[in-house]
N, C-alpha and C positions, 0 to 999 in steps of 0.2 A: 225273688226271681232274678234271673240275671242273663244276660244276653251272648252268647256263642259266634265269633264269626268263621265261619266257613270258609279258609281262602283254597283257589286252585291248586293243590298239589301238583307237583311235575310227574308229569304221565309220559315221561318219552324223552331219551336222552337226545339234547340240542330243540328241545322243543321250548319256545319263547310264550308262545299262544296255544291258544285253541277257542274256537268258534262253538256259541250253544248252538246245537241242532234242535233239544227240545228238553223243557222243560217237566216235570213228572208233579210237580206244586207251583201252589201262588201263595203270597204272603196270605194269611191266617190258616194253612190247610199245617193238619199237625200231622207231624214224621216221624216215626216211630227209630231208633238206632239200626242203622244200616237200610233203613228205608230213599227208596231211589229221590234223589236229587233232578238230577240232569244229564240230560247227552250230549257231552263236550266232543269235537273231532279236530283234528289235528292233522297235519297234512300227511299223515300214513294210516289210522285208522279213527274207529269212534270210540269214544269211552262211556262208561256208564261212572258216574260219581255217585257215593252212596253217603250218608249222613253218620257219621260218628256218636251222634247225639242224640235222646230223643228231644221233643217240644214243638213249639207254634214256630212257623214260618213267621219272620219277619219283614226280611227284605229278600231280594234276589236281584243278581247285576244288570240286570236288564232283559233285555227280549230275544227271541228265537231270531239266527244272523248277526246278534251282537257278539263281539271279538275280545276274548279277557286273555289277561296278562298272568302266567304263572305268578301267583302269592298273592295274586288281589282276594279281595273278597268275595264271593259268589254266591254265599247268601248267607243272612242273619237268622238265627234260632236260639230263638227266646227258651230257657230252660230251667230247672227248678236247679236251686244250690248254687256253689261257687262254679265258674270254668278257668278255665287255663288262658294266662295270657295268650295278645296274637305274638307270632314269633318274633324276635328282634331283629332279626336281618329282616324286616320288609320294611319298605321304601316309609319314611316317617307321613308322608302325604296320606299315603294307604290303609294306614295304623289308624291315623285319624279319623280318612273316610270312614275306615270300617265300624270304628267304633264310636262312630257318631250316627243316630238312626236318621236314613234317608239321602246320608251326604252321596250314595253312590247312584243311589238311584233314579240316574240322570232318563234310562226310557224307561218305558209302561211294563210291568211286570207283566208276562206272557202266561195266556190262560193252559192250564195244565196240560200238557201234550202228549208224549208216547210216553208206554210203558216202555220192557227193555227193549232192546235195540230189533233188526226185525229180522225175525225168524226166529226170535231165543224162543226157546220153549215156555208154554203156557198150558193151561187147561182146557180141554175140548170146547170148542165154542156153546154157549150155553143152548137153550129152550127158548126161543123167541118169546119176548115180554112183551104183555098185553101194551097195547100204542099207549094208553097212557101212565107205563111205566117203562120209559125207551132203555135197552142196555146200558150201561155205563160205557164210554168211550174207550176208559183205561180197560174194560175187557175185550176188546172188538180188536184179532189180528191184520196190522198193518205194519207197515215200516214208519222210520221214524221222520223219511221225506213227505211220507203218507199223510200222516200226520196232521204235519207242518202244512201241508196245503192246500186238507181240510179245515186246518183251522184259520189259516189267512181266507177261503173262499166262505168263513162262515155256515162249514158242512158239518151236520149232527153224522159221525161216521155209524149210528148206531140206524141211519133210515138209509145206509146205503147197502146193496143189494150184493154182496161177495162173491168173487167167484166161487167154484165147486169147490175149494182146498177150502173155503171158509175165512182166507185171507185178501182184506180187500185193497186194490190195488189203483192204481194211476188210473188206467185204462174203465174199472167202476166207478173212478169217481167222475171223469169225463161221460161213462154214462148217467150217470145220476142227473147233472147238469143237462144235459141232450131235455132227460123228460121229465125234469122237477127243479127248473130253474125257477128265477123270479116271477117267468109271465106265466108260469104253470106250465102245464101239460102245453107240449108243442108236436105237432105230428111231424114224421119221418121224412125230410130233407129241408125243416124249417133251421132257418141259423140261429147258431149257439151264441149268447153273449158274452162281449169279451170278456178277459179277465184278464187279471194283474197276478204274477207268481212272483215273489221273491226268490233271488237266486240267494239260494245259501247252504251249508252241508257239504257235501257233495258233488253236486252239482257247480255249485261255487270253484270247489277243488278243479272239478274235470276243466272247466272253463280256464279257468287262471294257465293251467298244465299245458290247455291246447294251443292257446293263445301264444303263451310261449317257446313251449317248438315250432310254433309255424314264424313265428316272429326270425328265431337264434338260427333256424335248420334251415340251410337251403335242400328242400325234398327234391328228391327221383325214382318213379318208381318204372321198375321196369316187371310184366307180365308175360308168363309164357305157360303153352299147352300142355298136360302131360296125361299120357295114355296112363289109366289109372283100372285096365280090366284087370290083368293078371294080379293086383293087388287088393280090390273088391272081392274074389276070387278065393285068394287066401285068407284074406279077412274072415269072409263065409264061412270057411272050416276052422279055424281057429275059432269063432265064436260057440259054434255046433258043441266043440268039445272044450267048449271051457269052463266045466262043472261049476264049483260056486265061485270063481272067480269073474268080475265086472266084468262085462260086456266091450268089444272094443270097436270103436269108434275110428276114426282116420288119424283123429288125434296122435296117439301114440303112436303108428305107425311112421308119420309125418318126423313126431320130435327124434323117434330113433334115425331117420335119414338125417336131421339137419346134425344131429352129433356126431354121426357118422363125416359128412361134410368138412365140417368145421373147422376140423385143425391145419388143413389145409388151406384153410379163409378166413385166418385169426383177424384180420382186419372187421370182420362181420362184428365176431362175438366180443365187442369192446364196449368201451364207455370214453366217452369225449368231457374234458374239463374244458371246456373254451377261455375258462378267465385264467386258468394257469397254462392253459396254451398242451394240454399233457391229453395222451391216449393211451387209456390203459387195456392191452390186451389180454384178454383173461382166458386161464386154460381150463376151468372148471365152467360148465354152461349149465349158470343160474337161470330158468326158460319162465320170462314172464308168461301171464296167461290171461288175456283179455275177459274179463268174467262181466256179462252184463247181470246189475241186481235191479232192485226196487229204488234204492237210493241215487244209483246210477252205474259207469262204467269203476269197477276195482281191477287190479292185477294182480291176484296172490301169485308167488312164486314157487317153481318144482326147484327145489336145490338139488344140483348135483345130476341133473338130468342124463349126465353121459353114460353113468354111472347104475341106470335102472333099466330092465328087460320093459316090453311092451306091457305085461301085466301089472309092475307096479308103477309103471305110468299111469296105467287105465287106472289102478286105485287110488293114486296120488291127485290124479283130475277132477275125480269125485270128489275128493276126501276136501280138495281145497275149495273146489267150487262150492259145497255146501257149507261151506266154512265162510266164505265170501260171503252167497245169497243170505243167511242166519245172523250176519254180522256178527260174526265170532271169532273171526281171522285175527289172527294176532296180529301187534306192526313186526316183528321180524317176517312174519310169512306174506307184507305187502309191500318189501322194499329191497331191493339187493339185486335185480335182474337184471341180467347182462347182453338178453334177445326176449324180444316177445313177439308169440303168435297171436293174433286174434282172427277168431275167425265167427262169422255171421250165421255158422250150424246149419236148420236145414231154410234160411231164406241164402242161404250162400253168395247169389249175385254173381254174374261172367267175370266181371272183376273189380279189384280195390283198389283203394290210393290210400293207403293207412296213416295215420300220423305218427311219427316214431315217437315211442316213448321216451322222451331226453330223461339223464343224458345218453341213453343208449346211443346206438348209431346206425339202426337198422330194424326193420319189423315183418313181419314175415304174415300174410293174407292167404289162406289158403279159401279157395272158391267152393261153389257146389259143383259138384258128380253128375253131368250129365250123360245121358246114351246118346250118341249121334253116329251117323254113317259115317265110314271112312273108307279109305282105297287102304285097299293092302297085295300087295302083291300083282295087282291090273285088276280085283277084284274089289266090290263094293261089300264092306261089313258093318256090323254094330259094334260100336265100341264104347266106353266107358271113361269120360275125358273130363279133366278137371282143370282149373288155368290157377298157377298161384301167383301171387305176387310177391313183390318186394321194396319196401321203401326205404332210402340209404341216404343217410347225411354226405351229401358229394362233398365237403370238406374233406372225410375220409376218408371214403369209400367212392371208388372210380366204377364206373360204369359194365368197364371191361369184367372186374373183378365182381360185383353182382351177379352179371350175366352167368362168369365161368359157375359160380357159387351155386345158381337155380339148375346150371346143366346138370353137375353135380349129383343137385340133390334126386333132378329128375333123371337119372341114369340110376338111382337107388329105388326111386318108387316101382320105376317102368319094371325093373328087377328084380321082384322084392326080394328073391331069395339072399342077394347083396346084403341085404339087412341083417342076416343072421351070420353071415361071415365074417372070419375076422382080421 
């Protein structure tokens, strides 16, 4: 027998680290070649690491939120025959760790966590197994934050109760707690006890990201009205006749005004270097897109957005957004964005204060659609009004030019026929 060490491959150019999200083994569980390892993330997406080899788990680097160093070790499997040295350009301390049993395994090996990441495809949720033979965890759809924080609250995810789609979620496992916590069954508005979540994944990412634009960005946001009937309007008929093509949403209509916009208010569509003191104004609008998942807030990006009709916008929104929610988004499609929209769908809210996504230098809020009365003409009507906002690194971007920027765009909406002009 002889022992395999597994070190972190580089999964992503300029990447130094990456953070385990969750683990798929524990030392003694045997891994068959190409059998899943780990979920490593890295500050643009998550990866799934597979095993090269088959054999018995030995060691693994540590626990779910610990932080490994491209080339370290990541875990030991014991295997029949000779194996290949570890490489020689890794750091002689490393070498040794690795190939010494236990020397790395400074925390607690983490008990087997997600299968692949959340949304990848699986097999139809099974037949409910008699209670005393509860599912297997590794088949029960969740994400991989899911997980992680069932397995920190010491939650069997197989007695937790799924939504309709069969995948269960944050919000299940909060129920689960409500009425099958410690003290047992508690009736409906008794309190939940507390708990402890470790931040890490995802979340961890969002955190650090937020922390730091609000920190480097001095925010401004400024909000305004915009009569949005004659565009619900067209919207309506254009959906009516839009055979098999997606469905369109405000979205698209939206991204075609702000490119439309844009080249006008190149100051908008930039990216701010603050330590080289440099603003790059870009002519091509890479249009981030605020996607909420399971794991947390992602932005995959539309490339090239100037460049797409309303229809393959609507397919490209999908196409990412499912690519997002699945965790299947590549890192090219979650990094390059030169504006981003986010917007809250149908909890919308009158208005927002968005946090720019650095180093962009501007973010763009579009609200919920409501009907309210208005005066038109000395006369009182229904109309169709939406408020969007805009938040802008005042380093860069001045107030005046904002403002002119939402006039703009709202002289596009109010118009829509504008949009298809050229």
């Amino acid at each position: 027998m002889a022992r395999f060490t597994f070190r972190l491959p580089d999964i992503g150019e300029g990447i130094a680290e990456a953070e385990i999200v969750a683990w798929h083994v524990k030392p003694g569980d045997r891994i068959e070649e190409d059998g899943k390892l780990a979920d490593m993330m890295t500050d643009k997406a998550t990866v799934e690491m597979e095993s090269p080899v088959a054999g018995t788990v030995v060691e693994v680097a540590g626990a779910v939120g610990d932080i490994v160093a491209i080339g370290s070790a990541l875990a030991v499997i014991e295997v029949e025959g000779a194996v290949d040295e570890p490489p020689a350009d890794a750091p002689e301390e490393k070498r040794i760790a690795a190939e010494t049993p236990g020397a790395e395994a400074a925390a607690p090996p983490a008990t087997p966590s997600a299968p692949a990441k959340a949304g990848a495809q699986e097999s139809p949720s099974p037949t409910p197994a008699p209670a005393s033979a509860p599912t297997p965890a590794a088949r029960i759809l969740a994400s991989p934050a899911v997980r992680a924080r069932a397995q920190t609250l010491g939650i069997d995810l197989a007695q937790v109760k799924a939504a309709a789609d069969g995948r269960v979620r944050h919000a299940d496992l909060d129920a689960y707690l409500t009425y099958n916590g410690a003290q047992g069954f508690r009736p409906a508005g008794a309190a939940r006890p507390d708990e402890q979540v470790k931040v890490i994944g995802m979340r961890r990412r969002i955190a650090e990201n937020m922390a730091a634009a609000k920190r480097h960005i001095p925010h401004f946001t400024y909000v305004e009205e915009i009569d949005v009937t004659a565009l619900e309007d067209m919207r309506a008929d254009l959906n009516a006749n839009r055979g098999a093509r997606p469905k369109l949403t405000m979205l698209p209509l939206l991204i075609v005004a702000l490119c439309k916009a844009l080249p006008a208010f190149p100051m908008i569509n930039a990216r701010y270097d603050d330590e080289a003191g440099v603003v790059t104004r870009h002519g091509a609008v890479h249009l981030g897109m605020a996607t909420q998942t399971d794991a947390g807030l992602m932005v995959p990006v539309i490339r090239d957005a100037q460049d797409r009709n309303i229809w393959q916008l609507a397919a490209e929104i999908v196409r990412l957004a499912d690519a997002a929610r699945s965790g299947k988004a590549k890192a090219e499609e979650l990094s390059g964005s030169t504006l981003t929209v986010t917007s809250l769908g149908p909890l919308g809210g009158i208005a927002t204060t968005p946090v720019i996504n650095r180093p962009e230098v501007a973010i763009i809020g579009p609200n919920r659609v409501i009907e309210r009365p208005v005066i038109r003409d000395g006369e009182i009507v229904a109309a169709k009004l939406m408020n969007l906002s805009i938040s802008c690194d005042h380093r860069v971007v001045d107030g005046w030019d904002a403002a002119s920027f939402v006039q703009a765009v709202r002289k596009l909406l109010e118009t829509p026929v504008l949009l298809f002009a050229d």
